[in-house]
N, C-alpha and C positions, 0 to 999 in steps of 0.2 A: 672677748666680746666685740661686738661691731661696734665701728663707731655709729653715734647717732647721729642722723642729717635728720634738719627739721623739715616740715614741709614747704616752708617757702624754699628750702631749697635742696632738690633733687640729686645737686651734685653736676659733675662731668663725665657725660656716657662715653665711652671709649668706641670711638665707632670705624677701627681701623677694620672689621670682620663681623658678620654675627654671633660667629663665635664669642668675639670678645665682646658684643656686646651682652649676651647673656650671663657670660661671666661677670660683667662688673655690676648686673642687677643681681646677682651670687655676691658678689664684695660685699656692695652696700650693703648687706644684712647678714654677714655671714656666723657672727653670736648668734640668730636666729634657725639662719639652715644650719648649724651643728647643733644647736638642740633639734631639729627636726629630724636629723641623720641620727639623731641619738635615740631619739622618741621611734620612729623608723624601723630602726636594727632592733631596739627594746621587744614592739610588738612583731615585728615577723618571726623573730626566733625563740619569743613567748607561744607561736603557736605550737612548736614542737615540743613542748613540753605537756600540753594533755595528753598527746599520742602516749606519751613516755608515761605518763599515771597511769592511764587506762588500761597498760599491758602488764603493768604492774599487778592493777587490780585484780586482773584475769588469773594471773599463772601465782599470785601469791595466795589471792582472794578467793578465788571460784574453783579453778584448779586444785588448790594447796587446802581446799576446806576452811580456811581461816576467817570467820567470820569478823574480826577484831582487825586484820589485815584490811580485808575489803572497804571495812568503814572506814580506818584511817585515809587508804586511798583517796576514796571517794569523797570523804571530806578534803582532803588536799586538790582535788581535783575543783570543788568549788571554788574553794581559796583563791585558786590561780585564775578561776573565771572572773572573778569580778577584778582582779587584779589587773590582766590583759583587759576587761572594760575600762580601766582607769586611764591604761598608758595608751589607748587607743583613742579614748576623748582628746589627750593631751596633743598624740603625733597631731590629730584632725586640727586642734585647736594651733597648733603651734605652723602647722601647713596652709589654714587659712589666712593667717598674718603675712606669712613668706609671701602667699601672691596674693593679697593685697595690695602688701607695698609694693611687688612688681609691676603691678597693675597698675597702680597711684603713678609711683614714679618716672614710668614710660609717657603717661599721659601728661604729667607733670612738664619733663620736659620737652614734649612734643607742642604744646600749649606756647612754652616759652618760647621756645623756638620761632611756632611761627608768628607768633606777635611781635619779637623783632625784626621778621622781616616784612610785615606790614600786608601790600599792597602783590607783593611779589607771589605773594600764596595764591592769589586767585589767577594771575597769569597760569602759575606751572600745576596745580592741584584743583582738580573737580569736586565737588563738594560731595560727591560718592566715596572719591579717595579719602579723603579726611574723615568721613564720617565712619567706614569702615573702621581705618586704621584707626580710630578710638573707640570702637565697639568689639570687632571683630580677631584685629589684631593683638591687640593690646591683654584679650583673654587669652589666649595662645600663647603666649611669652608666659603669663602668669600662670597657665596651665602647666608647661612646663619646669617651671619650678618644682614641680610634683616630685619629679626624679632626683632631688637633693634630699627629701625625706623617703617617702616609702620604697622609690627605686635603691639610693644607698642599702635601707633595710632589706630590699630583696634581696640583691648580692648576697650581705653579711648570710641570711638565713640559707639561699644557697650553696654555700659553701660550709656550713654546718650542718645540714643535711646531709653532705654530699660523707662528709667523716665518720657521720654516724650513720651511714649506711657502708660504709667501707669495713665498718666493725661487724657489721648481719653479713654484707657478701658483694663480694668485691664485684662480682659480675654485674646486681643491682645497681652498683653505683655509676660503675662506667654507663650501664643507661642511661641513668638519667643524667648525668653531666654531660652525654649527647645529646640528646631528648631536646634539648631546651634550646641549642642552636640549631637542630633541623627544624624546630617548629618557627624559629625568628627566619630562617630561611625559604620556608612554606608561604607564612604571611607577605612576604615582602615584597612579590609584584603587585598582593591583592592593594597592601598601602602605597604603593606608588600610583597605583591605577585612580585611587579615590583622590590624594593628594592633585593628579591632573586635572582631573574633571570638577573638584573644587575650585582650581589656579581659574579656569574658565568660567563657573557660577561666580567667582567674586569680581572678575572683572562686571561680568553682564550687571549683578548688582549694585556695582559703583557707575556704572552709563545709568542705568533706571533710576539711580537717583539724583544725578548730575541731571539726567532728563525733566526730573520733576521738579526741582529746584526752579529750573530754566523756566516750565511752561507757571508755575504759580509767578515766579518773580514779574515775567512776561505777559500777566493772564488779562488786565486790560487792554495790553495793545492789541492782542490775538482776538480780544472780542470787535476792537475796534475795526481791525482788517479783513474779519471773519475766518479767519485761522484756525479756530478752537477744534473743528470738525476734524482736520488732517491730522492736527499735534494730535487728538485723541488717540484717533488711529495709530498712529505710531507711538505711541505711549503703552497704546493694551497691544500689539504688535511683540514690544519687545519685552512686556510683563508676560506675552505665553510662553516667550523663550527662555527666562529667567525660571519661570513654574516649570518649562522641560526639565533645564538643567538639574533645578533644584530636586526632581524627582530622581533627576541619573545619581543625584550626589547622595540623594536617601536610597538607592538601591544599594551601591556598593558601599556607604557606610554599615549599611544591615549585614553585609558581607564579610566587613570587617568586625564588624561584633559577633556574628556568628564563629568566626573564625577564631577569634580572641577567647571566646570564654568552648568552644567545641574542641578543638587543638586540645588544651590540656584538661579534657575530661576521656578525650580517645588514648591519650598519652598514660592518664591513669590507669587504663581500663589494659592496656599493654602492659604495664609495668606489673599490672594483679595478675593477668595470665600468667607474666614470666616464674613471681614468685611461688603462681598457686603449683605450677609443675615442678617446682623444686621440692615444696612442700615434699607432695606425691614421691619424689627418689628420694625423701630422705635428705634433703642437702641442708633444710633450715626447719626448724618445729614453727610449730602453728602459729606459738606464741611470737616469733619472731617475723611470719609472715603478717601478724594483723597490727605488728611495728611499723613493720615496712609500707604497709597498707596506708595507714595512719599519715603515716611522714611524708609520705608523695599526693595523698591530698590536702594535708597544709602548705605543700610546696605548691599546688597550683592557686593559689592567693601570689605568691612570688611572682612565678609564670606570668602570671594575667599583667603584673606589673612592666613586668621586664618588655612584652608587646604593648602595653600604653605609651612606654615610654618611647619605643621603636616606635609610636604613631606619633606624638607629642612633640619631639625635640624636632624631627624635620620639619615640621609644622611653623614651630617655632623660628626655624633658621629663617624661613621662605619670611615668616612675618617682620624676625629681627633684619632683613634686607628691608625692607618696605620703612622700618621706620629710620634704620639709618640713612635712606636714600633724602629723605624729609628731612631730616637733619641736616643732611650735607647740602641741603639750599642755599644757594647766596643769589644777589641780587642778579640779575643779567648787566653783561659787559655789555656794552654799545658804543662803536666809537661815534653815533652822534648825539651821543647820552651827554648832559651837561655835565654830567660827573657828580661826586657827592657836593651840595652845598660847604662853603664857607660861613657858618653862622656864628655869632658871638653868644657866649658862653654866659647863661643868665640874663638875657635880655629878650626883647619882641620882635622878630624876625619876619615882615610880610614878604611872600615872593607873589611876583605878579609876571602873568606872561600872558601870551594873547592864542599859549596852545597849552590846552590843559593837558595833553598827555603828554606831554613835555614836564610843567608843572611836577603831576602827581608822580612819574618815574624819578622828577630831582629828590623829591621827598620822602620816595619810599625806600632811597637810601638811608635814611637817616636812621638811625640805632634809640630811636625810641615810641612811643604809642601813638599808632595812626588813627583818628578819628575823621570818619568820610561818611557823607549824605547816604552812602548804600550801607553804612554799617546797619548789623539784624537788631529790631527793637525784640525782646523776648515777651511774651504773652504772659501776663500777671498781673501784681497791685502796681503804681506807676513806682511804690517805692523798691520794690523788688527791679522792676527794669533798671532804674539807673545808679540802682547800690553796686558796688564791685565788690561788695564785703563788709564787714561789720562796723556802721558809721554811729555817731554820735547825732543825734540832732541837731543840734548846731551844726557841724560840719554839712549835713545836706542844705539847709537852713540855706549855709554861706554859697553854697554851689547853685540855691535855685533863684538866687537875688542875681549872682556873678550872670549864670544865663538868662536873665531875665524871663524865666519861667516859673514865677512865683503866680501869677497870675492864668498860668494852665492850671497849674494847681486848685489854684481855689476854683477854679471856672468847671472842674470836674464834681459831681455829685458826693461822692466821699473822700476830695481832695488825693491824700496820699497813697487812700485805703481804696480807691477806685479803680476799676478794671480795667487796665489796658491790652486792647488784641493786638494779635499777630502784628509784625510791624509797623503798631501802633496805629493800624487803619481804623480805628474811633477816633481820632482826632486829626489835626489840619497839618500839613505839611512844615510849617512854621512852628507849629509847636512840637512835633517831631524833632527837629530839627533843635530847638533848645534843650530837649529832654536828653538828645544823643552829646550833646555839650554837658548838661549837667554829669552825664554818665564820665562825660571825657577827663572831665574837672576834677570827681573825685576821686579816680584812680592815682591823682598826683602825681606823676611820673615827673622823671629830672627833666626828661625833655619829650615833649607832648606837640605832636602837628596837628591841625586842625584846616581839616580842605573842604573850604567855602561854606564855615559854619553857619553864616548868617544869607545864605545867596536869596532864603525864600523869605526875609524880615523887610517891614517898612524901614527908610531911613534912619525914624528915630529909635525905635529897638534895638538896631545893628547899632548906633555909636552908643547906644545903653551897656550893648554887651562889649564893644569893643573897649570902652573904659575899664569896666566893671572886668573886665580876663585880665586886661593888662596889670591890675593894681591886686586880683587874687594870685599868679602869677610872680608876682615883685621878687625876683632875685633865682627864678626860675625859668630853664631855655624851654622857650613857645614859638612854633614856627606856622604862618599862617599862610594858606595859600587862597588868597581873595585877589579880585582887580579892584576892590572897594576903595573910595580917596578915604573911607569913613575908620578903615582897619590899619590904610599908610600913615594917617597924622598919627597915629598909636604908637607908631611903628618906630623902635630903637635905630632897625637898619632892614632897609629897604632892597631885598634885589628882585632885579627884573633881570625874565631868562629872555632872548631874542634866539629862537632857532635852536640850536647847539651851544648856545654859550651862555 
């Protein structure tokens, strides 16, 4: 059985390859994909078993006069239908779990990831990249999983096929155990072709929304400069180009589906001709030709498989590149980087400098949760923004006295249960500003930065909050990055950056 990881934790992705990285989202669950490889092989090679009643029915039944024959068949033959309904809900149900959790766990640790790295993410990743790679990629890995259950079972059923046709006529069989890799060979420029022309619609999709990002976050100053005209333009400019693409992507996906499910209905229709002129000389009786008939159209449910998965798994490699490259993020080297801070361990940490991007680079070294004036408020009740997870009332209670935003609260119409928009633009800067603290506070992290929590507070609110963090805080590393004297009297140890040092 697999071991069980919880979900707070994912585990460790192997990300020496995507290979391996697929593989070890296979690990993690791997009790799961062998019942799904079990569930799989169950129902593909449950499909050859009607063929196998139904020519029974015929040559015992119909043929043979036996009306007591016929019915036993025919009741057998139900039997087995609702039986194959059974183990078909299970493979479904058991394949649904498998990517799931592939799905969960890639996003999982993709989350984790870059939240250790803080500040560093928005240097190297456009918010198209990110957002794809939790949409777009993250189903494509989990899609691929697909090939641990019904791919396995295609195989197994292939290759049972392939013996019991070897027992009707050997010539039969050698077709179709060719059949199946001239048609993987037929498909294979048409999926390489889609595959490119996809690599191209998803970059354009991550610029158009990196673009859009830019022009809302931007959308004041652009009104202010009278900008909003040109961004348009180049906004619907590069949304025709992304509708091109997207149309090239839906031609030759129709191309691949045609192909996938036409391929093995032409393959059939071969394989009947062959048989039906053996019929004719005499090489095999009827009965065994409408065996063989039977057998090579359950085997095209295999077929269809075996081309999913030759679409899927490439798919999957291009996307498992993409999230191991995220993963392999570290912070940027610079040699006139101050280097990672010297902080002490449980205590209040203010660094002050007179260049903040000096500042937030020392900081976004740090190996715990960045909380910054641009982090996203999310649109909802105020208590859904700055929940991270399932709090206790008191505990929010403690966080919205700690940020002195107990008083947004009640100043709002149904306090907690009150609507907050889009980055929180129904309310004032300053209260933003507490709310992204309260959020910060209650994530309780071992060690928690906070850049320029208080910049937009009167003086007495800021020493309200700077008291009130330092004493919630007590015996936990807090690193603040203010020029405030209000956050330095707080402060256990005080460094100031100068330049590079």
């Amino acid at each position: 059985m697999a071991r069980h990881v919880p979900h707070d934790d994912p585990g460790v992705p192997d990300l020496r390859s995507p290979w391996r990285y697929l593989w070890w989202l296979v690990r993690m669950q791997r009790g799961r994909v062998l019942a799904g490889a079990w569930w799989g092989s169950l129902s593909m090679c449950g499909l050859m078993v009607p063929p196998y009643l139904i020519s029974r029915a015929v040559e015992d039944g119909l043929r043979g006069g036996d009306r007591r024959a016929l019915l036993w068949w025919c009741g057998a033959l139900v039997l087995v239908g609702v039986g194959l309904a059974l183990v078909f809900i299970a493979r479904h149900r058991t394949m649904t779990l498998v990517r799931t959790d592939a799905a969960l766990r890639t996003a999982q640790v993709v989350v984790r990831h870059v939240t250790r790295l803080g500040g560093v993410v928005r240097r190297k990743l456009s918010t198209g990249e990110l957002t794809y790679l939790q949409n777009g990629d993250t189903a494509r890995l989990a899609h691929a999983l697909t090939s641990t259950g019904p791919g396995v079972g295609a195989v197994v059923a292939y290759a049972a096929t392939a013996v019991l046709l070897v027992r009707i006529s050997p010539l039969v069989a050698v077709v179709v155990l060719l059949g199946v890799p001239v048609l993987a060979l037929v498909t294979g420029p048409v999926l390489k072709r889609l595959h490119a022309v996809e690599g191209a619609y998803r970059e354009r999709q991550g610029e158009l929304s990196s673009r859009a990002g830019d022009i809302v976050g931007g959308l004041r100053v652009l009104s202010g400069i009278g900008g909003k005209p040109a961004f348009e333009a180049r906004f619907r400019g590069m949304s025709r180009e992304v509708l091109r693409d997207g149309y090239r992507v839906s031609a030759w996906l129709s191309w691949v589906q045609a192909v996938t499910w036409g391929l093995p209905a032409l393959f059939l229709a071969v394989v009947t001709w062959i048989v039906a002129r053996m019929v004719v000389s005499g090489a095999i009786t009827i009965e065994e030709m409408l065996a063989v008939y039977l057998y090579v159209t359950t085997l095209t449910v295999p077929v269809a498989f075996f081309m999913e998965g030759a679409d899927a798994i490439p798919r999957a490699l291009v996307s498992a590149r993409r999230v191991i490259d995220v993963l392999r993020l570290q912070p940027d080297e610079k040699s006139d980087d101050p280097g990672p801070l010297d902080v002490k361990t449980g205590a209040l940490t203010v660094v002050v400098s007179a260049n903040a991007t000096v500042a937030r680079d020392a900081v976004d070294r740090l190996p715990g949760v960045v909380a910054d004036n641009d982090d996203y408020l999310f649109p909802g009740t105020v208590r859904e923004a700055v929940s991270v997870g399932e709090h206790l009332d008191r505990e929010l209670d403690e966080a919205l006295y700690a940020a002195a935003a107990v008083d947004v609260v009640e100043a709002l119409p149904d306090g907690l249960d009150s609507h907050l928009e889009s980055q929180g633009r129904n309310v004032s800067g300053g209260q933003r500003q507490r709310l992204r603290l309260v959020r910060a506070l209650l994530s309780e992290p071992e060690l928690l930065v906070l850049v320029e929590p208080t910049s937009a507070l009167d003086a007495v609110t800021e020493a309200a909050v700077a008291k009130r963090v330092r004493e919630r805080r007590a015996g936990r590393t807090t690193v603040v990055v203010s020029s405030s004297p209000l956050w330095a009297g707080q402060a256990d140890q005080v460094v100031r950056l100068e330049e590079s040092r």
